[in-house]
Structures are given as C-alpha cells and as structure tokens.
N, C-alpha and C positions, 0 to 999 in steps of 0.2 A: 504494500500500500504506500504510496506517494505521502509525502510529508503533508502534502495540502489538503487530500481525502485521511489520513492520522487523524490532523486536529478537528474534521469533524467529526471524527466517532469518539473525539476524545467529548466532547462537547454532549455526550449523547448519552445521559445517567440511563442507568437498569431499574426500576422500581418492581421490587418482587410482589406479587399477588395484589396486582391492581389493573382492571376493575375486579379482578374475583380472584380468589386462591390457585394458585398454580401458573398464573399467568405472568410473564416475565417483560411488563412495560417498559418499551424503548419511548423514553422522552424529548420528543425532539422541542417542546418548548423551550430548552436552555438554548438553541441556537438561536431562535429569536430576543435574546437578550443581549445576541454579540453582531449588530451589523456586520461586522468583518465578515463573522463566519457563516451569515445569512447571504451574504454577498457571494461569498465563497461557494457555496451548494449552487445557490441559482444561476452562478457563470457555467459549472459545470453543467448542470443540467441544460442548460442552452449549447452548450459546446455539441452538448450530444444531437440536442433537437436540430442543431443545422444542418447536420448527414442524413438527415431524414426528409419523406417528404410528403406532408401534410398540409390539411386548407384549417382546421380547429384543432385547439387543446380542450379536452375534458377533461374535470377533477373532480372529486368527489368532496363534500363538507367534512368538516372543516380545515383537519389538516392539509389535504391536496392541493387547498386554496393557497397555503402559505408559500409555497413553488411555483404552482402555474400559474397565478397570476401575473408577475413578474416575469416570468420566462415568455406567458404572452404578449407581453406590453412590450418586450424587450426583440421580439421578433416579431410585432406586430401579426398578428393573429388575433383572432376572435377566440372570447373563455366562454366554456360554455360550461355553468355549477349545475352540478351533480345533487341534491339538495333531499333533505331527509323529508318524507312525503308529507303534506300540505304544507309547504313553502314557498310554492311557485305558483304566480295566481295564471297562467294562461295555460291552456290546454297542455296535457303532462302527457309523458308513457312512464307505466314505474317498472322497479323490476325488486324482487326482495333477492336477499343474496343472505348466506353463511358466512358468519366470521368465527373467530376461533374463540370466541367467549358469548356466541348467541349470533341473532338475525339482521338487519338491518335492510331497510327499503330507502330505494333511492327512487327519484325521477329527476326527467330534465324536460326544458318546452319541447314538445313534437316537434316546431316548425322550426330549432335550432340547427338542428342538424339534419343538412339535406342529403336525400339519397344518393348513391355516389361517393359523398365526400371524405374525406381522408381523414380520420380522426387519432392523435393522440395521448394517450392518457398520462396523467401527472401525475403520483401519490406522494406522501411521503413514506411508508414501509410496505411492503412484502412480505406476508407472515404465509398464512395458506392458500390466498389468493382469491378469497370470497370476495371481497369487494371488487377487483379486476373483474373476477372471472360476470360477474354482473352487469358492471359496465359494458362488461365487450357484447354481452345477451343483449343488452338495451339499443350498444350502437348498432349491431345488427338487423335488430327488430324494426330498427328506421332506412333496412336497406344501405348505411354506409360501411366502411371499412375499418377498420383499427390498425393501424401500421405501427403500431406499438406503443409499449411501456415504460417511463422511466421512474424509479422510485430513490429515492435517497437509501434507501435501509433497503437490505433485504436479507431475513432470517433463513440462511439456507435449509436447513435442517425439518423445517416444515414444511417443505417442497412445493412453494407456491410457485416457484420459477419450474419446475416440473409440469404440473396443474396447466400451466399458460402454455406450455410447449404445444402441450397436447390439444389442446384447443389451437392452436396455432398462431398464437399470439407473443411477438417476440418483446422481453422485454429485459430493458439497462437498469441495474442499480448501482449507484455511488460505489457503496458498500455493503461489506457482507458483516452482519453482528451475531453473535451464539444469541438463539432464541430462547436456550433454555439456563 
C-alpha cells in the first residue's frame, strides 16, 4: 500500500459491535474531520473514475454521498442519490437489498437515469455487497448499464468483490481492511 492510500486506513478506526454485536464498524467519519485526507480519497477516486466511461454517478445515503458528490462536481457529471424510501418526492423505483446486519431499501427518480446510460457507483465500503448488488438490480430495472464500482474500503474476506464478479459488475476499492 502506497504511503498516500496508508494514511487513509490509518485515518479509519474499527469500532467493535456497532450497530449490533459481532459486527466490526469501519469508521470513515474521522476522514471527514481531516480535509487533507478527504481531499486525498476523492483525488483518488477521480483518478480512477477518468479510465472509465460513464454519462452519471450513483451513490447510495448517506455515506456514498461523502465521495460522489465531489468526485461528481469534480468531473462534472450528474449525482444521482440513492435515498432511503420516502425521501424523494417524484416518481421513484425502489429496490430493498441485504446488508450484513439486516435490510435496507433504497430508490432513486425513475426519470434520472435514462435507458442506455452508463452508470457509476460510488460507496464508501465493500462489506458483502448488498447494497451494490441492489443498486446495480435498480440500475438495471431502468434498462441502463453499470460500468462499475469504486469504494474507499473494501472488507475482502466477506466476499462482496466476489458477489459483484458474479453478477458482472466490476468494481475498485482504495483499500482493503480485515472485516473481522
């Protein structure tokens, strides 16, 4: 690991059994307390997104927000939030998805993302891949594409980069943190 991608997983406490027992929370609020190192993640994450090639970024609430936005402003693209259901007041599609301590449902406007178009996704971690693996069902369901994944984190060991293979969804993370 490069000294620059180090200091952000230095930056990146463990919090044991939160939300629920057993569970091994990667904190990525302390990089928002260090511009440098928020700075730092979202140059990378752009670095990545240039080799790519896409018409929108999708993220998911709230964390995915804290990278893609910047990264879309920064490459000028359209964001388009991924939003926990009734939050969006115009015509939605949702999709509920599996994460590794229970469910979660997302939607985004229908008329956001046009058939066709190249979409993609922004997180900040990689655990089993429930929330991806939703997203990508969602952007499907509008007929567009997902050209892939970047996340800050990604927890090898619970095999969400596995999960996305398979479904054919390719996807970059920063870095890789023990999950457990």
């Amino acid at each position: 690991m490069n000294k620059t991608l180090q200091i952000i997983a230095n930056n990146i406490p463990n919090i044991p059994n939160f939300p629920k027992k057993g569970i091994q929370f990667k904190d990525l609020t302390k990089i928002l307390l260090k511009p440098e190192v928020w700075n730092s993640v979202t140059q990378n994450i752009i670095k990545i997104a240039k080799k790519m090639k896409f018409d929108v970024i999708l993220a998911p609430e709230a964390r995915g927000f804290w990278f893609a936005i910047p990264v879309a402003n920064a490459l000028h693209k359209p964001f388009i939030p991924a939003r926990k259901t009734g939050k969006l007041p115009r015509p939605t599609i949702k999709v509920m998805n599996r994460i590794e301590y229970g469910t979660v449902k997302f939607e985004v406007h229908k008329q956001d993302i046009k058939p066709r178009s190249r979409v993609l996704i922004i997180d900040d971690l990689l655990a089993t891949g429930g929330t991806i693996v939703g997203l990508t069902e969602l952007v499907r369901k509008l007929k567009a594409i997902v050209v892939g994944v970047i996340t800050v984190v990604e927890l090898p060991e619970l095999n969400g980069i596995k999960i996305l293979a398979k479904k054919n969804v390719p996807c970059t993370a920063l870095i890789q943190l023990p999950g457990k």
